[in-house]
C-alpha positions as CSV (number, residue, x, y, z in Angstrom):
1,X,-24.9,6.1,1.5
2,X,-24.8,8.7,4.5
3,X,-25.0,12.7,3.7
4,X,-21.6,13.2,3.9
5,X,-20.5,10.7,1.2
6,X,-23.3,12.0,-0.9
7,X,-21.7,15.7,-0.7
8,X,-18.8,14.3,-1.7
9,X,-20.4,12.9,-5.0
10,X,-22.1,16.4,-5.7
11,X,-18.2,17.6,-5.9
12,X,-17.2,19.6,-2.4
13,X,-13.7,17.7,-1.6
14,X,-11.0,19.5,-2.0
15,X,-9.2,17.5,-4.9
16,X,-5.2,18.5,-6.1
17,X,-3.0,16.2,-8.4
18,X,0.9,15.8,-7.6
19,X,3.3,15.4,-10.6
20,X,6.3,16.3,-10.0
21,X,8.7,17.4,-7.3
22,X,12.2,18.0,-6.6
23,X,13.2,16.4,-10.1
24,X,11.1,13.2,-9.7
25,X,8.5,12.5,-12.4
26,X,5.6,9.9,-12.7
27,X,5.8,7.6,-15.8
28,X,2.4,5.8,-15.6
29,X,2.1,5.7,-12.3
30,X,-0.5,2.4,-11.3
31,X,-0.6,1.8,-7.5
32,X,-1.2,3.6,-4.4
33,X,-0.4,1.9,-0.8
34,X,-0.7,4.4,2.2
35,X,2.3,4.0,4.8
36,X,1.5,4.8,8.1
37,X,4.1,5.0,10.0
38,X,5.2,8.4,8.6
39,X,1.9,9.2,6.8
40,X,3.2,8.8,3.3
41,X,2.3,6.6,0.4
42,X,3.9,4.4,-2.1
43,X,3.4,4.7,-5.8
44,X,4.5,2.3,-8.6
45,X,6.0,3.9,-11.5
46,X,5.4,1.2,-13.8
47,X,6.5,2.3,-17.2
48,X,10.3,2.1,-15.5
49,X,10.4,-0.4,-12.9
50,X,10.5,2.1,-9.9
51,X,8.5,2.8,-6.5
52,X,8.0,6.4,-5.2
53,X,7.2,7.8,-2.3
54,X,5.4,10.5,-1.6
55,X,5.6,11.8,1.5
56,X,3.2,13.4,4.0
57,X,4.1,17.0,2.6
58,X,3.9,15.7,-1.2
59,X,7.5,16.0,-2.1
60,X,8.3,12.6,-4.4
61,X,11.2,10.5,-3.7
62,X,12.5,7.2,-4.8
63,X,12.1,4.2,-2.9
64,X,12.9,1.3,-5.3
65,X,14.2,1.1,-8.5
66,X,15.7,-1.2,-11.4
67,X,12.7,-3.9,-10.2
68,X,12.1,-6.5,-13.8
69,X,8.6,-5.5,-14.7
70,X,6.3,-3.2,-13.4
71,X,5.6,-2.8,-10.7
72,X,1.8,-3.1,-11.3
73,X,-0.1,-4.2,-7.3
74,X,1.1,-2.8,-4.5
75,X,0.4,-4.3,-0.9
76,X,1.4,-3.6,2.8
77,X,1.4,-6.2,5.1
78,X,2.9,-4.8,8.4
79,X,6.0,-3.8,7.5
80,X,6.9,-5.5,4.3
81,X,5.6,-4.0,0.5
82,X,4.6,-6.4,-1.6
83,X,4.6,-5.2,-5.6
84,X,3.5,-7.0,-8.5
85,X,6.7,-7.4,-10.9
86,X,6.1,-9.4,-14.3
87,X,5.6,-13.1,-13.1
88,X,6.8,-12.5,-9.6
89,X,6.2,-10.7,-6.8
90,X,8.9,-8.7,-4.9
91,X,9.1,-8.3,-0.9
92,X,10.5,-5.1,0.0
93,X,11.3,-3.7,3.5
94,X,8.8,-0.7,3.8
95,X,11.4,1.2,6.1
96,X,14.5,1.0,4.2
97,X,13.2,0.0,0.7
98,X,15.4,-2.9,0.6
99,X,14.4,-5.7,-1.2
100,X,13.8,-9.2,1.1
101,X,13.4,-12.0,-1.1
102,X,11.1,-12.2,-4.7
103,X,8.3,-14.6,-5.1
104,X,8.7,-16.7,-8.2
105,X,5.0,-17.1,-8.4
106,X,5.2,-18.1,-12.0
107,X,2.4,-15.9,-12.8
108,X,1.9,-13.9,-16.6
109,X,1.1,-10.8,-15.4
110,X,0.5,-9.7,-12.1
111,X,-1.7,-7.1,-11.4
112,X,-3.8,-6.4,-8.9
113,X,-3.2,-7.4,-5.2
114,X,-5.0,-7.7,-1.3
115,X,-4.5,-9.7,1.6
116,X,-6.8,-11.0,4.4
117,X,-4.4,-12.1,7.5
118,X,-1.6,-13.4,6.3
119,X,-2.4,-14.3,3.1
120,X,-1.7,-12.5,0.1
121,X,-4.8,-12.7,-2.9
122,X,-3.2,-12.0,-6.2
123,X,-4.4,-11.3,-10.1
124,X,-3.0,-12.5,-12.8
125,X,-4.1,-10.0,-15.5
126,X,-3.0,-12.4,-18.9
127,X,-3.8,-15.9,-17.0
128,X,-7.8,-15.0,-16.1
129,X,-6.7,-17.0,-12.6
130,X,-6.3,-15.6,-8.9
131,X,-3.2,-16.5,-7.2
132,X,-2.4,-17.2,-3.3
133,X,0.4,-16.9,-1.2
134,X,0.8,-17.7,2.3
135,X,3.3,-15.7,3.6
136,X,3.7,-17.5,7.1
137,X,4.4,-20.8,4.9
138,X,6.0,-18.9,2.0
139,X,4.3,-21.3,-0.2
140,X,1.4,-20.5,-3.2
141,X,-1.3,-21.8,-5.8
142,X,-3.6,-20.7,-7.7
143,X,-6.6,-20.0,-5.7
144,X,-9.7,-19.3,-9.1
145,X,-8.6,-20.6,-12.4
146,X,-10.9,-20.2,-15.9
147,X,-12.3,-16.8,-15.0
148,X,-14.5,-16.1,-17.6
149,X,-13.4,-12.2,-18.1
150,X,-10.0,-10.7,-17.5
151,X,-9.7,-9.8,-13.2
152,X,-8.0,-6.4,-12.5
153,X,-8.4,-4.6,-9.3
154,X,-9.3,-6.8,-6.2
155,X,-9.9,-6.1,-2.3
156,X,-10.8,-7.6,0.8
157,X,-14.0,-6.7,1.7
158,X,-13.8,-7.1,5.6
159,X,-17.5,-6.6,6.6
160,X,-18.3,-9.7,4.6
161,X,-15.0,-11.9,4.7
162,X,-14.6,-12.0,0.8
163,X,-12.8,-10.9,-1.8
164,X,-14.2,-8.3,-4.1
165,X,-13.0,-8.0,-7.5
166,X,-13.4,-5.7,-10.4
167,X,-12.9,-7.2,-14.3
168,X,-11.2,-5.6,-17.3
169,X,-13.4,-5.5,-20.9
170,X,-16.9,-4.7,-22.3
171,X,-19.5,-3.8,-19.5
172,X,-17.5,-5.4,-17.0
173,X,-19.6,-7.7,-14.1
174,X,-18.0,-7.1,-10.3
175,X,-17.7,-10.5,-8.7
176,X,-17.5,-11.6,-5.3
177,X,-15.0,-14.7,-4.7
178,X,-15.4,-16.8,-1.3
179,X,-12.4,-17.3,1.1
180,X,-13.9,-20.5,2.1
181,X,-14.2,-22.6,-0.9
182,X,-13.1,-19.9,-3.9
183,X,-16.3,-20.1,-5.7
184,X,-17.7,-16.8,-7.7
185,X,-20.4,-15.0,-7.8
186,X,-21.7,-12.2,-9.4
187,X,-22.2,-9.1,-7.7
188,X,-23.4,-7.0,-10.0
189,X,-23.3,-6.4,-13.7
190,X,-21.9,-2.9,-15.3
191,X,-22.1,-0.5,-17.8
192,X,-18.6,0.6,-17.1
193,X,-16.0,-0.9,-19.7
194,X,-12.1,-1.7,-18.9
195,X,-12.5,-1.5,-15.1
196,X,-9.1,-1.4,-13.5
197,X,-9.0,-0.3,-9.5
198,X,-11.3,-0.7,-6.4
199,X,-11.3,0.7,-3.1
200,X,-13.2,0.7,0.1
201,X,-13.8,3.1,2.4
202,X,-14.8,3.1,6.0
203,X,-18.7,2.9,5.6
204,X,-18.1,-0.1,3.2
205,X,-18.6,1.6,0.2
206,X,-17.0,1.0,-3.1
207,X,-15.5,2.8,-5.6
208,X,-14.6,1.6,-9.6
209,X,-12.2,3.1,-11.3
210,X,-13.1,2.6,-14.8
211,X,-10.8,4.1,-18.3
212,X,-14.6,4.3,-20.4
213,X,-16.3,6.2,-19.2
214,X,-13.2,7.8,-17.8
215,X,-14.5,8.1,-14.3
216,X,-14.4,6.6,-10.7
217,X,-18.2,5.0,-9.6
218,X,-19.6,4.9,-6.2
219,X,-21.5,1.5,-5.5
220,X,-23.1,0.6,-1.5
221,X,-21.9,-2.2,0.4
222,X,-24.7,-4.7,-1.1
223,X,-24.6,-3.3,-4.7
224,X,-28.0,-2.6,-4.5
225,X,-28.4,1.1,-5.7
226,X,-27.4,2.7,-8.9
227,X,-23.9,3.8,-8.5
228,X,-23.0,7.5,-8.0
229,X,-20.0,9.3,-9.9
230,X,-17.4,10.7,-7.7
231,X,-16.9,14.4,-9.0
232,X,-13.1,13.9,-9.7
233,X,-11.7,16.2,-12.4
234,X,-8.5,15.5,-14.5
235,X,-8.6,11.5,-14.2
236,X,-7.1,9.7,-17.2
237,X,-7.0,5.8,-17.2
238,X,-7.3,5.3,-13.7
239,X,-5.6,2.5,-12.4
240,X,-5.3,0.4,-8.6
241,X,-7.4,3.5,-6.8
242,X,-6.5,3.6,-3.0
243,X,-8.6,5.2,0.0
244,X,-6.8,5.7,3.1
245,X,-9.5,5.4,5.7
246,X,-7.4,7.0,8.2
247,X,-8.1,10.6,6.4
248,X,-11.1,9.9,4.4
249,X,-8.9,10.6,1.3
250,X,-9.4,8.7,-2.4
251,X,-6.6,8.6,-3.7
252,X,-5.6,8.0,-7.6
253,X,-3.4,7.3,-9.7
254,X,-4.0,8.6,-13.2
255,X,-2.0,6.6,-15.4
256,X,-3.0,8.1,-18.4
257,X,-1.7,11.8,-17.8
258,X,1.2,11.4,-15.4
259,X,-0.4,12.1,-11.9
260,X,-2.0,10.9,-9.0
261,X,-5.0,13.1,-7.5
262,X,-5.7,13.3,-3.9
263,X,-9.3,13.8,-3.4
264,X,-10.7,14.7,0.5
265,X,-13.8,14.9,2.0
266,X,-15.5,15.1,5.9
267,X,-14.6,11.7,7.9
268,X,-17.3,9.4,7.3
269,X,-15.6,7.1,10.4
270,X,-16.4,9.8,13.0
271,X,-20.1,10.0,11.8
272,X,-20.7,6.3,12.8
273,X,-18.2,6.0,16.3
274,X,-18.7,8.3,19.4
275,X,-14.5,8.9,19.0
276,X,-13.9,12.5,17.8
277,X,-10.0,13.2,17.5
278,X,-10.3,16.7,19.0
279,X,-6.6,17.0,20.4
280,X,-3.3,15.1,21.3
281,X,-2.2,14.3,24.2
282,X,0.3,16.7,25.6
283,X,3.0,14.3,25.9
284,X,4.9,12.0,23.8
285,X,2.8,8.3,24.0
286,X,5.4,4.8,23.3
287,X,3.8,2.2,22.0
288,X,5.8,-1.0,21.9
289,X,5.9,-3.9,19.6
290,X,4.0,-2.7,17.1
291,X,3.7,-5.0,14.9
292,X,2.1,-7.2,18.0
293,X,0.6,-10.2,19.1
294,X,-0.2,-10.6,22.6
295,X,0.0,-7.6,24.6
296,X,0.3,-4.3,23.7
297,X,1.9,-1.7,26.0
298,X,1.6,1.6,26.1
299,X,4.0,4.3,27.9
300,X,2.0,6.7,29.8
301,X,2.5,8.9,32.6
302,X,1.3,7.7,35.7
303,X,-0.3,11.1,36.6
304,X,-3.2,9.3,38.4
305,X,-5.5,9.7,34.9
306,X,-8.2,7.5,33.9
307,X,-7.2,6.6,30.0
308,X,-9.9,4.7,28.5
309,X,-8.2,2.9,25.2
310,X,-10.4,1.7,22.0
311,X,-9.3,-0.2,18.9
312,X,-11.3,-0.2,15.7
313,X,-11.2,-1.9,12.9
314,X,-10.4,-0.5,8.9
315,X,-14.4,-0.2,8.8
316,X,-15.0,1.4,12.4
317,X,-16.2,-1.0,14.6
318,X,-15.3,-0.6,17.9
319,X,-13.8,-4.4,19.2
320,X,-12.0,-3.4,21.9
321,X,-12.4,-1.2,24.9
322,X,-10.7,-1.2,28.0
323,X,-9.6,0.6,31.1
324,X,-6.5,-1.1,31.8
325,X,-4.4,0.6,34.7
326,X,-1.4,-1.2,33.8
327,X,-1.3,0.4,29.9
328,X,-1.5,-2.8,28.5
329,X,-4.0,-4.5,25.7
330,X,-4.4,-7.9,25.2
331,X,-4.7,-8.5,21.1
332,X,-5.1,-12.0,20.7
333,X,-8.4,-12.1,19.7
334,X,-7.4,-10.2,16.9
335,X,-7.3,-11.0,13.5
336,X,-3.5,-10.3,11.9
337,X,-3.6,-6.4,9.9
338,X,-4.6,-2.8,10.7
339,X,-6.0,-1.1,13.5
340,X,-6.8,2.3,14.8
341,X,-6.4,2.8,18.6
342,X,-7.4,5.6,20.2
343,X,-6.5,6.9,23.7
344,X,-8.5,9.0,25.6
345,X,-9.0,10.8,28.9
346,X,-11.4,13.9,30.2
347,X,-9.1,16.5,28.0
348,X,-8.0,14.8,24.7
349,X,-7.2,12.1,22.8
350,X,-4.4,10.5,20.5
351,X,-5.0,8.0,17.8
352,X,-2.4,5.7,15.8
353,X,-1.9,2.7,13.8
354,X,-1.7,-0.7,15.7
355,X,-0.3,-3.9,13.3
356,X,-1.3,-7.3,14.6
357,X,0.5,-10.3,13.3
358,X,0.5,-14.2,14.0
């Protein structure tokens, strides 16, 4: 773990919990799912079948409500929300909050949820299995059945190309599942009882959230070295933690006491890249379709500046740098999900969220 992330640990983020606003209240809220496109994040309110959002200058709004169960998981997949409701899983229009179609998965209860590509990786809390669904084919199955303990929290781990997943119960193992052939393994065993959420930040690191202790633990990318403890005050229960890698920011929702905690700390991305977002561009950038999947264009002046543009991965690796005079990238080498692409010339630069699709 670098210097940064180990200040962190000893307690200097600036941390603040959000619990109410303009009338809105949390009733256990249990997911977290960063929106881009206007910086704000969704939060499932699972004690009364809503979704909140709470927006970039933490005012708390509803999104979604009157959903069967839950909502427990949360998942963005360009711009559709999937939440875990019950047995099902409902597809929801991140924009508008309407709801597309609902996934009658057939599941006992739902609970945690990623996706690699286009394909959504789903736990089912009651069942001990792991559930698929391919959202291209709009078909499922279960993916891991007979788990030994009872999966929770589960994310995919994109340095590796496998799923990561985190186990309710008595000093609770962390397990790594293949994409290739589902088998598991154990990544490491636990002293940390009822496990619930994991997240991943941009170095690879990952963090527990556990309800005994009542704490969220800091594990390397290999699970090699002891775990640290985050220095987050005023957690209760923990539930599916999120960090948004785009501002280095854990955040939490504490299920137990009604709120959800943002906790910040100094970008760990910028330590390992040469890209340093020291300004925006003075003029408004177009960048069109986004969500794409051939070539990206991108509106710029043509003032007779060089723009170099970069794309980077969730995890900060650079895969794509061009020079292209026509303000256009070609993504098709690209894997379907998130991306970071920064623009730069000799004065500034501008970054924003790229979605790639099939």
């Amino acid at each position: 773990m670098n210097q940064l992330l180990k200040q962190f640990l000893l307690g200097l983020p600036f941390t603040f919990a959000v619990t109410t606003s303009f009338g809105q209240s949390y009733n256990t809220p249990e997911s977290v799912e960063y929106y881009p496109t206007d910086s704000s994040y969704f939060v499932a309110n699972a004690s009364s079948g809503e979704i909140f959002k709470l927006t970039a200058n933490n005012a708390l709004e509803y999104f979604v409500d009157g959903l069967p169960a839950g909502p427990h998981g949360l998942e963005l997949v360009g711009d559709t929300l999937y939440a875990c409701t019950g047995g099902s899983v409902h597809a929801i229009n991140a924009a508008t909050g309407e709801i597309l179609f609902v996934i009658p998965i057939g599941g006992s209860f739902l609970n945690g949820i990623t996706h690699a590509g286009n394909q959504l990786f789903i736990t089912d809390f009651s069942a001990k299995k792991i559930i698929t669904y391919r959202i291209a084919s709009n078909t499922f199955n279960t993916f891991v059945d007979g788990l030994l303990k009872t999966p929770n929290g589960i994310i995919y781990d994109s340095i590796d190309n496998k799923l990561v997943l985190v186990n309710w119960g008595g000093s609770a193992p962390i397990n790594a599942i293949s994409l290739i052939d589902s088998t598991v393994t154990e990544l490491t065993t636990t002293s940390l009882n009822n496990c619930d959420g994991i997240a991943m930040d941009c170095e690879g690191n990952f963090y527990v959230a556990s309800w005994s202790p009542q704490r969220i633990s800091v594990f390397d990318h290999s699970f090699t070295a002891e775990p640290l403890t985050a220095d987050v005050t005023g957690i209760l229960n923990a539930a599916d933690i999120y960090y948004n890698r785009f501002v280095d920011t854990l955040v939490i929702p504490s299920s137990g006491n009604n709120k959800v905690i943002k906790a910040y700390f100094e970008s760990c991305f910028n330590v390992d890249t040469p890209v340093t977002v020291a300004a925006q561009l003075n003029f408004n950038i177009g960048i069109h379709p986004n969500p794409v999947n051939e070539l990206l264009y991108i509106d710029l002046p043509n003032n007779g500046i060089a723009y170099t543009y970069l794309i980077y991965n969730m995890v900060g690796q650079l895969l794509i740098e061009t020079h292209s005079p026509a303000h256009a990238i070609n993504v098709t080498k690209l894997n379907s999900g998130q991306y970071m692409l920064y623009i730069e010339n000799e004065d500034a630069q501008f970054t924003t969220v790229v979605f790639v699709k099939e």
